[in-house]
Structure formats: C-alpha cells, structure tokens
C-alpha positions in Angstrom: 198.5 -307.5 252.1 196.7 -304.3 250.5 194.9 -304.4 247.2 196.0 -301.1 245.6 197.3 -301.4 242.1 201.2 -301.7 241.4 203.2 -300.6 238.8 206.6 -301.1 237.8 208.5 -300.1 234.8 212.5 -299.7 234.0 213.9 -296.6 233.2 217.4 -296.8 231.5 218.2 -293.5 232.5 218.4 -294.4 236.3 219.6 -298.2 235.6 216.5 -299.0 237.6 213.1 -300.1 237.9 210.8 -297.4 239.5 207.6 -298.9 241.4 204.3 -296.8 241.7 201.1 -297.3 243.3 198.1 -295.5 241.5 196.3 -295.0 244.2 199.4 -292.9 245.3 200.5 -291.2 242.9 203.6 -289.0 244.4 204.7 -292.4 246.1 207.5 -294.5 244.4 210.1 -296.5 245.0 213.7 -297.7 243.1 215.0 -300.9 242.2 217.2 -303.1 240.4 214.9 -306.0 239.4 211.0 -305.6 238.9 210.3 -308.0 241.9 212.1 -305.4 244.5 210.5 -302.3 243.0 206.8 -303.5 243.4 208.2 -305.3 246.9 209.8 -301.4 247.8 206.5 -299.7 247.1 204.3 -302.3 248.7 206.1 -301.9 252.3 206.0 -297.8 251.6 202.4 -298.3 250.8 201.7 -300.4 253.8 203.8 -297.7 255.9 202.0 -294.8 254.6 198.0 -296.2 255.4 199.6 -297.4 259.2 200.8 -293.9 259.5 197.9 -291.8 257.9 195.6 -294.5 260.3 197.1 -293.4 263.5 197.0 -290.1 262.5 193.0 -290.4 262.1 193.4 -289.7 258.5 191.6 -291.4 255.2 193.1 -293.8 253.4 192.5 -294.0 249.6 189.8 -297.1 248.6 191.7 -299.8 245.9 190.4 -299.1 242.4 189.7 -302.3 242.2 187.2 -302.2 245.2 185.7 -299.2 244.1 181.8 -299.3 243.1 181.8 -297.5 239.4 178.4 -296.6 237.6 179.5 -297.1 234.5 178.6 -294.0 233.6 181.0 -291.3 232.3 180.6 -288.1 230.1 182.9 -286.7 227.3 182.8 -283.6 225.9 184.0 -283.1 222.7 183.9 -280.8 219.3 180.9 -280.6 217.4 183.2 -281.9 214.2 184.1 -284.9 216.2 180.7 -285.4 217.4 179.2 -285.2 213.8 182.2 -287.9 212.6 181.2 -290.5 214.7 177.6 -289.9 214.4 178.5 -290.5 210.9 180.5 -293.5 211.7 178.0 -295.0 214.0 175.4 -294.7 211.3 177.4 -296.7 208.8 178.2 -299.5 211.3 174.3 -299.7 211.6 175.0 -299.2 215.6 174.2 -296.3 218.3 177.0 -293.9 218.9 177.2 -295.4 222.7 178.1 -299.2 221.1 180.3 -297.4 218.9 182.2 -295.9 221.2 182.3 -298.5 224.3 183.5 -300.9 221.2 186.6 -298.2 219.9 187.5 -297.9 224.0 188.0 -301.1 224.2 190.1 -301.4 220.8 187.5 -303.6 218.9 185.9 -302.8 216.0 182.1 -302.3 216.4 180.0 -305.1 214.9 176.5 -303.8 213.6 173.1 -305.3 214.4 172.5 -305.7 211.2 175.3 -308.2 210.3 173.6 -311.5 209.0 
C-alpha cells in the first residue's frame, strides 16, 4: 500500500465516479461506485511507480511525507496589501496572524481581547 493522496468525485455527465491521485495529476481512473474509483486508481498508481522503478526513473514523494517549511510568499496588489494592513490593524494582530487565521477560514482573534 502507497501513501499518495486519493480523490474521487462523481461526475453526472459520465454516470461515473472519476478517481485521481494528486501526486499524478494526468492519472485517473472510472467507476461506478466511489470505492472502485479510488480502488482503479490505487492499482494504476501502484503500476505506474513499479514501472517508472524498473525503468530507473523517480517516483513522486506523498504530500503527506513531504518535509514543508512553512514558509510561502504571496504577491499581491499594493490596494490589497494596504486593505489587510488595514484589517490587521483593527483586529489588533500582525498581518502574518491575520492571514494564517483567513487561510484557514477562522476569524482572527486579537491579542488584545480581554
């Protein structure tokens, strides 16, 4: 058993559930239930890393076992950037708290809450 990351969802156009692996993007697989569309790309996965093996070639690391700094830069427009300077400044928290916090969908909670 691999630990890449699975993916199935239904699309009504095919009657079928297609099943992905992110770590391969242009790999997929259909199905009639979920269960055989992430069972369909597991076994084309496991085929795919015994064939690129023999062949010498790399093999993509899970992005669960990957080692991530948790560090990651955004560029944006100055107008944006002012906004949530702004906004940041009015939660009474740095722009870096406010942001992690609105990535994650919660709102920020200032330092300065009693």
């Amino acid at each position: 058993m691999n630990h890449y990351t699975y993916r199935a969802e239904w699309w009504p156009e095919h009657g079928e559930y297609a099943g992905r692996c992110l770590e391969f993007p242009r790999l997929s697989r259909w199905a009639p239930t979920l269960r055989e569309a992430i069972a369909a790309i597991e076994q084309a996965v496991d085929e795919v890393i015994a064939e690129r093996q023999a062949a010498g070639d790399e093999v993509p690391a899970p992005l669960t076992e990957r080692k991530y700094s948790g560090t990651f830069v955004v560029r944006t427009s100055p107008a944006l950037h002012a906004r949530l300077a702004v906004e940041a400044a009015e939660q009474g928290v740095s722009m870096n708290q406010l942001v992690i916090q609105k990535l994650a969908g919660r709102q920020p909670s200032s330092l300065l809450d009693w």
